[in-house]
KESE-262229 format. One record per residue (C-alpha): residue number from 1; x, y, z. Coordinates in steps of 0.001 Angstrom, whole numbers. Example, Ala and Ser with C-alpha at 12.3 -4.5 7.8 and 13.67 -1.06 7.14 Angstrom:
R resi       u       v       w
R    1   12300   -4500    7800
R    2   13670   -1060    7140
This chain:
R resi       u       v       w
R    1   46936 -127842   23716
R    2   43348 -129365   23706
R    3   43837 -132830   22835
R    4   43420 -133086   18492
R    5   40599 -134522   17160
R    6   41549 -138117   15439
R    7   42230 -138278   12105
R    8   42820 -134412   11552
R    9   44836 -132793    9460
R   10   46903 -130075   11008
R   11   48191 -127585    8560
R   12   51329 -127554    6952
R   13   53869 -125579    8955
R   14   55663 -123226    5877
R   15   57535 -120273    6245
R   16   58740 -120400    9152
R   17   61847 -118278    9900
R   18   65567 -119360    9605
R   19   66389 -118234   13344
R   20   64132 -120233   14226
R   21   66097 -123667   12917
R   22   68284 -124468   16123
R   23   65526 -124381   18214
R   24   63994 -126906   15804
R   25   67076 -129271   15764
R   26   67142 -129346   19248
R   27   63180 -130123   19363
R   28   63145 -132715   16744
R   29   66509 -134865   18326
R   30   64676 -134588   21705
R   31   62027 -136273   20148
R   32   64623 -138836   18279
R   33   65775 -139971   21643
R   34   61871 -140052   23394
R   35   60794 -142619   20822
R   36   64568 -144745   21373
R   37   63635 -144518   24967
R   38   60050 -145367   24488
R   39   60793 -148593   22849
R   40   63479 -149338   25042
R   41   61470 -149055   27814
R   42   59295 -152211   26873
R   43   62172 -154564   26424
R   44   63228 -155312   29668
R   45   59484 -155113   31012
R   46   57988 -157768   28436
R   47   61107 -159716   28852
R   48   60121 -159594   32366
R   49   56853 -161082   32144
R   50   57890 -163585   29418
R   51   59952 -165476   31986
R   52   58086 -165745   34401
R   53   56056 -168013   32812
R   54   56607 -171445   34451
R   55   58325 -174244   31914
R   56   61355 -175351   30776
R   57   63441 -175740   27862
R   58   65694 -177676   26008
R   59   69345 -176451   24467
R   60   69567 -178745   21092
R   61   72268 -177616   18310
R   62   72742 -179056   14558
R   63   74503 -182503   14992
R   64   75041 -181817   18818
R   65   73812 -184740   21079
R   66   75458 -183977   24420
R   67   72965 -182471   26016
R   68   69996 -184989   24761
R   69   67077 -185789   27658
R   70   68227 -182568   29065
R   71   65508 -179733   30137
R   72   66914 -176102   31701
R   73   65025 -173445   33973
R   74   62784 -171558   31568
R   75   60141 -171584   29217
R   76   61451 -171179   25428
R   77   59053 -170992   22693
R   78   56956 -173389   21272
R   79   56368 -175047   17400
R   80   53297 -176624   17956
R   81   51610 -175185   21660
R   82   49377 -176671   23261
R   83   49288 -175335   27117
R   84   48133 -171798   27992
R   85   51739 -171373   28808
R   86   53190 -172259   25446
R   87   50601 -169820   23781
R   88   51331 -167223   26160
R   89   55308 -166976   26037
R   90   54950 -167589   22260
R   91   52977 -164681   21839
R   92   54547 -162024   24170
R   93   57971 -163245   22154
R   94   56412 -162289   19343
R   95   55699 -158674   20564
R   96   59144 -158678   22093
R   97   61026 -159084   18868
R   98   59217 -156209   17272
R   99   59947 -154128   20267
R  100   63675 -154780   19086
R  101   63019 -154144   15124
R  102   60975 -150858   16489
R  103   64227 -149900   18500
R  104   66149 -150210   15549
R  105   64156 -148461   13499
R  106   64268 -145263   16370
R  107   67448 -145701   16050
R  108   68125 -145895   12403
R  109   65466 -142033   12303
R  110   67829 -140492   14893
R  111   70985 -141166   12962
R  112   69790 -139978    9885
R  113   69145 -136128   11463
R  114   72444 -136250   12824
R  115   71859 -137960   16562
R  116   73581 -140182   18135
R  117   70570 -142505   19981
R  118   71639 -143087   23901
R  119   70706 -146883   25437
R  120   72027 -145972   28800
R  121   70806 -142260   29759
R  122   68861 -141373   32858
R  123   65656 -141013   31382
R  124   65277 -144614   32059
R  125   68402 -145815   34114
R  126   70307 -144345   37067
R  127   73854 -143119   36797
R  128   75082 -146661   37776
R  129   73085 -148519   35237
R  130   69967 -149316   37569
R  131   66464 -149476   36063
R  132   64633 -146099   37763
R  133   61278 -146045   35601
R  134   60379 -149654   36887
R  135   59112 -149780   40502
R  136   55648 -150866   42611
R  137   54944 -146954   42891
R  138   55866 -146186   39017
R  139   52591 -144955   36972
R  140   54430 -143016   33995
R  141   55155 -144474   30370
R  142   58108 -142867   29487
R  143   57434 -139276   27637
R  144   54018 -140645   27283
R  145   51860 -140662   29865
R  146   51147 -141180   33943
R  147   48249 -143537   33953
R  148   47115 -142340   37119
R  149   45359 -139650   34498
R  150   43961 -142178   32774
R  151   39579 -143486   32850
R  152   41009 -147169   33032
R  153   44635 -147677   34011
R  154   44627 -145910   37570
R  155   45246 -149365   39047
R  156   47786 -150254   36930
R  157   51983 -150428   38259
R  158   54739 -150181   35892
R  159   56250 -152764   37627
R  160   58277 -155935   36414
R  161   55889 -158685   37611
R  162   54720 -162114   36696
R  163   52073 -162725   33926
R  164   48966 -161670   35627
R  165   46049 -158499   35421
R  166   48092 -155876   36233
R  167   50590 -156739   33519
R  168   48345 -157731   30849
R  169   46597 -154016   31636
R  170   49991 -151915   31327
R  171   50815 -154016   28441
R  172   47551 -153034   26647
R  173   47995 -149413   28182
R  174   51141 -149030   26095
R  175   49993 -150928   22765
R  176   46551 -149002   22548
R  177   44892 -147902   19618
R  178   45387 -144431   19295
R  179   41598 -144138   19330
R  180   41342 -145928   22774
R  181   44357 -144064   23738
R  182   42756 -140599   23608
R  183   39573 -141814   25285
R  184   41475 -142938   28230
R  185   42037 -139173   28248
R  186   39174 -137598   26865
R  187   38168 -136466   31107
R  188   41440 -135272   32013
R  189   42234 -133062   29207
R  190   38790 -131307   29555
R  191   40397 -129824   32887
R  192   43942 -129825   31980
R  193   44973 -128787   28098
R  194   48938 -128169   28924
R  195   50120 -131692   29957
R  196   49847 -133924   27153
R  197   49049 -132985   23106
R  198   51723 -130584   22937
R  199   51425 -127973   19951
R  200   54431 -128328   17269
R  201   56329 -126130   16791
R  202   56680 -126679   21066
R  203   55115 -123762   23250
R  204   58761 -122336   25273
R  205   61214 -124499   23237
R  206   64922 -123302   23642
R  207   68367 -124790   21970
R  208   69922 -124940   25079
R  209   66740 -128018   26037
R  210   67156 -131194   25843
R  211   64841 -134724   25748
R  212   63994 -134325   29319
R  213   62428 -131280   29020
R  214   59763 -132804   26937
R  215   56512 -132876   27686
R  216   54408 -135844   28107
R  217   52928 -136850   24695
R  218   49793 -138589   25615
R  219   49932 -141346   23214
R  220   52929 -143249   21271
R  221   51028 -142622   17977
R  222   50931 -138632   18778
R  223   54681 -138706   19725
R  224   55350 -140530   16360
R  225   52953 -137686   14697
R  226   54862 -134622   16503
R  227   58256 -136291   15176
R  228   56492 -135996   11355
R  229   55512 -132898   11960
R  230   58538 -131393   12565
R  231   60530 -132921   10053
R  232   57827 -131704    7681
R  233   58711 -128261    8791
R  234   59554 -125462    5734
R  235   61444 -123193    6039
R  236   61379 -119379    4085
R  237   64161 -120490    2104
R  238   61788 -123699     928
R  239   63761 -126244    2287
R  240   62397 -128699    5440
R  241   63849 -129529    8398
R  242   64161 -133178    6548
R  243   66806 -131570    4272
R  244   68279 -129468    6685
R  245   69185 -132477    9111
R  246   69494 -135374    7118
R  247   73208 -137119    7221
R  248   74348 -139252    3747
R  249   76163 -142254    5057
R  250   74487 -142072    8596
R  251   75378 -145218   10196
R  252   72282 -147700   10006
R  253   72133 -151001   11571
R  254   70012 -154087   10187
R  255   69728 -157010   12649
R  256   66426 -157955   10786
R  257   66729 -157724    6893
R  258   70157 -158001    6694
R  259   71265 -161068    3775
R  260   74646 -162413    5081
R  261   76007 -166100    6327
R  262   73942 -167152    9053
R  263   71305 -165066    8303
R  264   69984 -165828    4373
R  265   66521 -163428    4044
R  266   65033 -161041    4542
R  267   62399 -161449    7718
R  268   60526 -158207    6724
R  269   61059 -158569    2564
R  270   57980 -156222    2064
R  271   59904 -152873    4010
R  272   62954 -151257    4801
R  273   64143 -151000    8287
R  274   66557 -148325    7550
R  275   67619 -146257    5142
R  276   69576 -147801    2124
R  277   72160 -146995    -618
R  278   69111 -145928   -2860
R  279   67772 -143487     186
R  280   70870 -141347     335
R  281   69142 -138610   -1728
R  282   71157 -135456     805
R  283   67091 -134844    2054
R  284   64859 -135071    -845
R  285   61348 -136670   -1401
R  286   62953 -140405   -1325
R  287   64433 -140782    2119
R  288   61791 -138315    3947
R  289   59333 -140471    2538
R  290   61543 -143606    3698
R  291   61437 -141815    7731
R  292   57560 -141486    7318
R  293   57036 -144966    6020
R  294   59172 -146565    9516
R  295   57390 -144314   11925
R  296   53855 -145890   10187
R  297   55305 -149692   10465
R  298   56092 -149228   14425
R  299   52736 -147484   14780
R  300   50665 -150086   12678
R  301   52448 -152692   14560
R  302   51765 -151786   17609
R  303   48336 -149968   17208
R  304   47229 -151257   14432
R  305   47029 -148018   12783
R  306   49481 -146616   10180
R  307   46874 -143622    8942
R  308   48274 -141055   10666
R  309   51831 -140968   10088
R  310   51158 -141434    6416
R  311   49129 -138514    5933
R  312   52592 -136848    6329
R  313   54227 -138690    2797
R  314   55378 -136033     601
R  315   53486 -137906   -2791
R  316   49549 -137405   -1910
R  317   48634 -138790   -4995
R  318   50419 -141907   -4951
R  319   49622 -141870   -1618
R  320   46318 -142492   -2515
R  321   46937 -145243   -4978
R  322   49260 -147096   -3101
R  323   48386 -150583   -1407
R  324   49753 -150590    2339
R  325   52715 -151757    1984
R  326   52782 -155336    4547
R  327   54630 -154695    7639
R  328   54417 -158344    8784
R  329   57242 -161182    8873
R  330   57884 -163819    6140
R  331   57558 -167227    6998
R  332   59964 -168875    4939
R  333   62582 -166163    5706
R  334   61970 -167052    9459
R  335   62597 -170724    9237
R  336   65759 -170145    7171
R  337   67326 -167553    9600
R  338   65884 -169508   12854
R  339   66405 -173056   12556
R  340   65391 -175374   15439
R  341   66809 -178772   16430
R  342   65128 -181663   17987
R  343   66942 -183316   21074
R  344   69200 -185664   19094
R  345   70637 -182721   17012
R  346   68425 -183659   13962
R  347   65943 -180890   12251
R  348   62703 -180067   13370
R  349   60118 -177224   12843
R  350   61153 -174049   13721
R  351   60286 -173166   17333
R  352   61014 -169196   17025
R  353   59362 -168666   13307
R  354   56221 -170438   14012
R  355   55692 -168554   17434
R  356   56434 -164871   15478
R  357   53984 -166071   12219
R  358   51207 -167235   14394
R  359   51050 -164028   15715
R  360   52136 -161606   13040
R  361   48526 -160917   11832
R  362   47840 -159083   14764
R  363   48722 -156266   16803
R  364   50476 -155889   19537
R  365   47071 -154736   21555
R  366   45869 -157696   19891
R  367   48047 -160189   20733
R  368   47971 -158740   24426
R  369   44262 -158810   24620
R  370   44302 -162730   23976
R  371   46829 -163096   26341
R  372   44997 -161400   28949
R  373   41593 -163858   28145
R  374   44432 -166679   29022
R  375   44658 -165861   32606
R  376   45378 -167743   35170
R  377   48413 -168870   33641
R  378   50830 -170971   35996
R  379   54331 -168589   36650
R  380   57339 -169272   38418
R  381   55470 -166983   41617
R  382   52497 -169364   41544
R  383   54709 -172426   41815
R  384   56605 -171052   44781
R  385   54073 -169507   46131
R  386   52602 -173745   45999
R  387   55337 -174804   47783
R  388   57359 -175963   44524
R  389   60689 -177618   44822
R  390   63383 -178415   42314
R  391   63687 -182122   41581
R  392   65637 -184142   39048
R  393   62834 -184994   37072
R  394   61722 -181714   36288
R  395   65545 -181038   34250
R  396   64981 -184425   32465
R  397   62835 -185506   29521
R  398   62100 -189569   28167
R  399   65094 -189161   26047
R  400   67419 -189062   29146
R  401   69666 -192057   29442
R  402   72089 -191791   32944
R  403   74264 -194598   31665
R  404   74984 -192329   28190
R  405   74772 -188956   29440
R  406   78126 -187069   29242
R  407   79856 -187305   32793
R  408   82155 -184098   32336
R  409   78551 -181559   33677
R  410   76870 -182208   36824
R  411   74206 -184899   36465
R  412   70016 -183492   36818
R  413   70041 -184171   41074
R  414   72999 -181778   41048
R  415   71339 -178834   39266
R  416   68229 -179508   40778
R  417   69814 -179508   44263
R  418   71566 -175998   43251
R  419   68099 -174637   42333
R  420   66770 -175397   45785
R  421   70084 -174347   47441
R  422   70120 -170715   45660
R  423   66419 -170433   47146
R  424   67209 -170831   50782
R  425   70843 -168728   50947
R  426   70468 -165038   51742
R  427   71651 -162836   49783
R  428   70532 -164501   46251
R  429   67629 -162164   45073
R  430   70398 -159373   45284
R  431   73018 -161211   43272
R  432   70763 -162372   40615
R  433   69579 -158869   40206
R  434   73210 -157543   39983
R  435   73632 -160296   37497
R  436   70858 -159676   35569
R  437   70924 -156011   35398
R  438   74435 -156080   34493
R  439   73591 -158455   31661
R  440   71509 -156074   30444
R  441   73902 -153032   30338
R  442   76080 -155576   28718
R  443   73998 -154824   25838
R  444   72921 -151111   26275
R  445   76739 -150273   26749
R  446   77390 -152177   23204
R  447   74184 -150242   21383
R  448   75837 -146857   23002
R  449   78250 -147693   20262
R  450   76928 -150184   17575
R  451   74815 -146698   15976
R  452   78390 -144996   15963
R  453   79996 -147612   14269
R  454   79180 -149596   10782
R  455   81715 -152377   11644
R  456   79939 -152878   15307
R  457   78712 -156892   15955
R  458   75172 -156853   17265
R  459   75755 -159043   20663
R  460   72758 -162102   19676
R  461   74091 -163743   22329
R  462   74393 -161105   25126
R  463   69970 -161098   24530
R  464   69406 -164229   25082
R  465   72297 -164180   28047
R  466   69661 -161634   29770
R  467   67193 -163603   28966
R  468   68830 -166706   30777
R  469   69727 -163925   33838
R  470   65895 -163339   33975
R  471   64714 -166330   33644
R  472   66826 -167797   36266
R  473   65643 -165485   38801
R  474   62057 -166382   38210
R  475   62876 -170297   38332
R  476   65108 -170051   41509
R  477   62990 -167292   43668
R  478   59300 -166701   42050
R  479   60162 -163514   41726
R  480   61429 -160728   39263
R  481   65083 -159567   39358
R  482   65175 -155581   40727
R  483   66585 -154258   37791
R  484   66993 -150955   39906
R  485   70035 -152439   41268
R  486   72920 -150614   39784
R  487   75621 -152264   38040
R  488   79324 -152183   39680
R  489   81694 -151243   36600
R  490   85203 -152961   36553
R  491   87934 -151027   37338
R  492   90489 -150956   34595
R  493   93107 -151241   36349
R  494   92345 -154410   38107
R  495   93237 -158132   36219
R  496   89795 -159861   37430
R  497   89783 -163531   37564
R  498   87773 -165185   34979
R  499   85753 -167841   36478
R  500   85785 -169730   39910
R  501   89485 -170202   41020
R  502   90752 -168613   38285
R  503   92676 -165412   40052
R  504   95706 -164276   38276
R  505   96457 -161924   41255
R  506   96774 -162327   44822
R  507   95585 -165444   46684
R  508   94280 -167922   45480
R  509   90641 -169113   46323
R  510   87746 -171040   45300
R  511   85569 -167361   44798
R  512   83556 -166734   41889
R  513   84468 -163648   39757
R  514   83403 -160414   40829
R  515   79599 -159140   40120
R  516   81612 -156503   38087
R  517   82685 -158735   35496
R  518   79877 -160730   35418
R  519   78843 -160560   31665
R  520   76831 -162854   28823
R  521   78439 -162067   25608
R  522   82206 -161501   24694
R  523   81134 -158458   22779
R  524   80285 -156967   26275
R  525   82773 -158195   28076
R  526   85887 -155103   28625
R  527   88822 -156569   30987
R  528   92211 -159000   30316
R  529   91306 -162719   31252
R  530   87700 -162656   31055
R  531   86080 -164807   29387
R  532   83131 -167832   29271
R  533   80883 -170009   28023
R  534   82971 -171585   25167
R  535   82448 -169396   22068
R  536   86075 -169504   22134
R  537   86874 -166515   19518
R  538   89775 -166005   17132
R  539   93206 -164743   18576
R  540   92830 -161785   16378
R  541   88824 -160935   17702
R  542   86426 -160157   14379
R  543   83773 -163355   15102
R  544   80747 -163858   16701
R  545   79699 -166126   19212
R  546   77236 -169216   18830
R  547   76520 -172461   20001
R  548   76969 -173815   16599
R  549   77765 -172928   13472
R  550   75089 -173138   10856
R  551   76008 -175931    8232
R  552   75754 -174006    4812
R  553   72721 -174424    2854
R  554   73462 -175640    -744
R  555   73605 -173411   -3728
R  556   70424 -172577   -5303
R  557   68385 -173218   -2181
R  558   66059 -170591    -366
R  559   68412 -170516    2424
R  560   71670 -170008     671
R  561   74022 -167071    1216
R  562   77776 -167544    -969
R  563   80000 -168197    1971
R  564   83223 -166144    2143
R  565   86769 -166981    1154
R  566   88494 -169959    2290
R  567   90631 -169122    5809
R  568   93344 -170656    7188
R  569   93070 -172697   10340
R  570   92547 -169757   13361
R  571   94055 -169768   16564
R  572   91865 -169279   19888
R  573   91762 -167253   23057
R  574   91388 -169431   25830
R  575   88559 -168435   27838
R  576   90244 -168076   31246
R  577   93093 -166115   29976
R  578   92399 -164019   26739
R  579   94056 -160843   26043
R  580   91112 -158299   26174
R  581   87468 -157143   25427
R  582   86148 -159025   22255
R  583   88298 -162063   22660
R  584   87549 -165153   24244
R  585   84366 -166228   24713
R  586   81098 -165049   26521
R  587   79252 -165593   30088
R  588   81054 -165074   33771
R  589   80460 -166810   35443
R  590   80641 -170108   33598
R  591   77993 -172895   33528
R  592   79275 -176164   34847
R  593   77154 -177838   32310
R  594   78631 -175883   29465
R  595   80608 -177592   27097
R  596   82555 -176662   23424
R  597   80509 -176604   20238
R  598   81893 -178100   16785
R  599   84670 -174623   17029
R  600   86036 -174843   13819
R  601   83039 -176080   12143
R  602   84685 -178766   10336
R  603   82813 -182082    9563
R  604   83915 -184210   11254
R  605   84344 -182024   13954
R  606   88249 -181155   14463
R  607   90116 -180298   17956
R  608   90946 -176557   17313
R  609   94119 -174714   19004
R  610   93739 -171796   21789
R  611   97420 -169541   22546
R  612   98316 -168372   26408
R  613   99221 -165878   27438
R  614  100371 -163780   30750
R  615   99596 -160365   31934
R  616  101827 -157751   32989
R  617  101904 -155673   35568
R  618   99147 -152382   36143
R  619   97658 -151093   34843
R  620   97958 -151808   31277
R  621   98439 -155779   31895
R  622   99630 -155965   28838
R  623   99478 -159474   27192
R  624  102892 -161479   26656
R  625  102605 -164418   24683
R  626  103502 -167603   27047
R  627  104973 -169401   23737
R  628  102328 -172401   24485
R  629   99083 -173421   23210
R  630   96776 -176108   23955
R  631   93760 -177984   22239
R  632   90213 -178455   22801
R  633   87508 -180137   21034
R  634   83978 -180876   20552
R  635   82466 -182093   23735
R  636   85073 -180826   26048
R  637   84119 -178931   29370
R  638   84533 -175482   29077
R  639   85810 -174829   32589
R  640   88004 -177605   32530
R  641   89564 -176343   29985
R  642   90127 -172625   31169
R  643   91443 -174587   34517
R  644   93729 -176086   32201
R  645   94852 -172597   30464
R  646   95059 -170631   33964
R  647   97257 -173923   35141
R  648   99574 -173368   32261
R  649  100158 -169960   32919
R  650  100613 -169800   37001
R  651  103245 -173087   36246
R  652  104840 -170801   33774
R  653  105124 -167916   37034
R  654  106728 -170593   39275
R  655  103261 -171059   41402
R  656  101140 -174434   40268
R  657   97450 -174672   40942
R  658   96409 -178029   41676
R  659   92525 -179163   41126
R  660   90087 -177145   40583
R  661   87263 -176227   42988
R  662   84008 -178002   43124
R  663   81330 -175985   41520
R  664   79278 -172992   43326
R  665   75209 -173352   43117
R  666   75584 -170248   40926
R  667   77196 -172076   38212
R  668   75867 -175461   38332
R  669   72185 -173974   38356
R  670   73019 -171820   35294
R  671   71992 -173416   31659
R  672   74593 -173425   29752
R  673   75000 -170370   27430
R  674   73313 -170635   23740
């Protein structure tokens, strides 16, 4: 239809006929998945850009000293910044992380009517997991728009590139006000009123349709007002398509509000990211109003403009009364939930709360348009571009002492050797790619599932494992992994090794594991004697992985949360040999410089006790006990010790192993996991 005018009101869609309610459902879940698509769509893009930004960062944990005077490949954020580049990471992190609460909030809306949201389908990705809607020749915002339609953004690629114009301009393109957003297509929708603004109820709708038969929106704020709209629908027997869809007990997911160990407050106290005990009301006033009042919060974050979706509220009167209810992040929740650690393990000012609250005033167009008046800023591209070159000095900082470093991880000339060795072999853009992409659908695959299961882990550190992937592209080429690569899936069948060396099966070599079980997280890992970075996990599975664990705050503080009964001492999975998907630590291929955290979280720390086991034959390989455990500590090297485990079990099958291999590049270039 002709494009709306701003700010009116369309009238109230009533009466409409009961045969006419499957075509409905199927509209409205089309439209559940566009806006889950939408915002997954900018993840991988701004976490692009992010890391290309040229820096590096330091890997400090509470009490942890081991890796003190140590720097890694990529910029992290910043407390205090000072350099363009410190603003400019700190403030596309900040949009990032909202891109993520917005996705969960899609989410959350599409499981309430009854629709299980998809992370992996082919509106974005290919059949084998590649990115398709990110290319040199793209134009199209998913569902949204092709901005070769546009007054402004003709130029513009939706491309994964460094931080430069053409970035900064699709970035803006997709945050627009919705104002802006309409003039950029105020000229093409004078000559064409059928491709964008589509009429709801939608003109030729069927059942049998499905989210990629939807047309192009034209802005993110009008797809967010179609998705009102038809929810708002009523029906001749007086009852809304709200009522008719919405699903007591849907499963909804909080990574952000959420008050358990580990994670004390609430980082958005002034909203509700999904719908709660009090909103399960079978369809009524409460919980429509509840769907209305997310859709504004992703809309006024981004835009800057929550007007339109709240015309929709079912209360007009206290609609009018009300104060806007503050859709920004709470300081003091931040630091509790985020803590940051200086260099010699002690407490300092948190890195990732002050980079999201120095921002949170503004929107996301906001915060783009600043970073755009930063340009030039210096990038990974630029420096290789310069003729940059790894050196020892750039992975150190003045607290760096040689003669008390830890000498079980390659020393700073070693990585920074890797670095410039990974440069110069062929064949490393592709592997990093495959690496990073598959890191990715490490994630996607687990969200397929965390919205169809309450009792599902969010896999923390399978994000910032993708964010390592990326950012180690950048640092070692100058250039952006192709996320279009596809990911090759493990066959289940086949017992991969778990590290270098490590090969259960067949002969045995010095290889790496295969790109198919390359993973970040153990919640994303899915094969028998996988395993990683040192997160070793309980025997029986159930925990999540992180570098350290949080020392409890003390009763009656801000950051408190009552911790939970007293267990008994666990038993671990070793990471070369655990017994199957969700046991046993997180990335493959594993860092030489990685090392074991404080496992048991006992002060002072205490060795903790892993249990072998051997594999039987395809293609179950089911997992015999071996009758043998061994211990591992603070401080130890984590591939020394899954050497140790897979030397246990091949002496066990008659066939010792010897030493293990010297380290590839791969894995002495790659931080170790956080």
């Amino acid at each position: 239809m002709k494009m709306p005018v701003l700010g009116s009101t369309q009238p109230a869609i009533t009466k409409r006929p009961l045969d006419m309610l499957d075509t409905d459902k199927a509209a409205v879940r089309a439209i559940a998945q566009a806006a889950v698509s939408v915002e997954l769509f900018t993840i991988p893009l701004y976490m692009a850009t992010m890391y290309s930004i040229h820096g590096t960062h330091q890997i400090n944990s509470k009490g942890i000293t081991y890796y003190e005077g140590r720097q890694w490949p990529g910029m992290g954020t910043t407390a205090r910044p000072e350099l363009k580049e410190q603003k400019a990471f700190n403030i596309i992190f900040s949009v990032f992380i909202q891109e993520m609460l917005h996705l969960q909030m899609a989410a959350n809306l599409a499981t309430a009517i009854g629709t299980a949201p998809c992370f992996t389908g082919s509106e974005l990705q290919s059949q084998d997991h590649g990115w398709t809607c990110y290319g040199k020749d793209r134009t199209v915002i998913p569902h949204i728009v092709d901005l070769q339609d546009t007054a402004d953004y003709r130029h513009v690629r939706v491309n994964l590139e460094e931080l430069n114009t053409n970035q900064c301009d699709l970035f803006l393109a997709i945050e627009q006000p919705e104002e802006q957003a309409r003039a950029q297509l105020a000229e093409f929708d004078k000559h064409n009123h059928t491709k964008y603004f589509p009429e709801v109820p939608l003109p030729g709708w069927t059942p049998g349709k499905h989210v990629q038969d939807l047309p192009l929106f034209g802005t993110i704020g009008y797809m967010y007002e179609c998705y009102a709209r038809y929810i708002s629908i009523e029906y001749t027997d007086g009852q809304t398509l709200w009522h008719k869809l919405f699903v007591n007990g849907s499963v909804q997911q909080d990574m952000f509000n959420s008050q358990v160990q580990g994670h004390a407050r609430a980082e958005f106290p002034r909203f509700d990211a999904c719908f709660g005990p009090q909103d399960q009301d079978g369809g009524q006033t409460g919980s429509f109003n509840k769907a209305i009042d997310m859709m504004a919060a992703i809309t006024d974050q981004g835009e800057g403009s929550a007007t339109a979706i709240q015309r929709y509220r079912r209360d007009a009167a206290q609609r009018l009364m009300a104060v806007q209810p503050d859709y920004r992040e709470d300081l003091d929740a931040l630091k509790c939930d985020y803590p940051s650690y200086a260099n010699n393990g002690k407490d300092a000012e948190s890195r990732d709360a002050q980079a999201r609250h120095d921002s949170a005033r503004f929107d996301h167009y906001e915060r783009f348009r600043q970073v755009k008046a930063m340009l030039p800023v210096q990038t990974w591209a630029g420096w290789h571009a310069e003729g940059g070159c790894w050196s020892a000095a750039m992975l150190t900082n003045e607290r760096y002492n040689p003669a008390t470093a830890p000498q079980n991880i390659p020393a700073p000339a070693a990585v920074a050797g890797a670095l410039n060795r990974l440069k110069d072999a062929s064949g490393t853009l592709e592997m990093l790619s495959t690496v990073a992409t598959g890191a990715i659908y490490g994630i996607t695959s687990v969200l397929d599932k965390y919205w169809l299961n309450q009792q599902l882990d969010f896999p923390y550190p399978s994000m910032v494992g993708a964010g390592d992937r990326m950012a180690i592209c950048w640092a070692v080429l100058g250039q952006a992994p192709n996320l279009a690569t596809g990911v090759p899936l493990a066959e289940k069948s086949v017992l991969y090794h778990a590290c270098q060396g490590m090969h259960l099966e067949g002969e045995a070599s010095s290889t790496c594991a295969a790109l198919a079980v390359y993973h970040t997280c153990r919640g994303s890992n899915g094969c028998h004697a996988q395993g990683g970075c040192g997160f070793a996990q309980a025997d029986t599975g159930g925990s999540s992985c992180g570098h350290s664990v949080k020392l409890a705050a003390s009763p009656g503080t801000p950051c408190y949360v009552p911790p939970p009964p007293p267990q008994p001492d666990k038993v671990y999975s070793a990471p070369s040999d655990n017994k199957c998907g969700g046991f046993g630590g997180c990335a493959v291929p594993i860092s030489a410089s990685q090392l074991y955290p404080n496992t048991t979280g006992k002060e002072p720390p205490a060795p903790a006790t892993m249990t072998l086991y051997d594999f039987g034959p395809a293609p179950d390989h089911r997992s015999i006990p071996l009758g043998q455990t061994m211990r591992f500590a603070l401080g130890d090297n984590v591939y020394d010790k899954a050497w140790e485990a897979y030397g246990k079990v091949m002496a066990a099958r008659g066939t010792p192993v010897g030493a293990p291999p010297a380290p590839t590049d791969l894995r002495l270039a790659l931080p170790p996991s956080t």
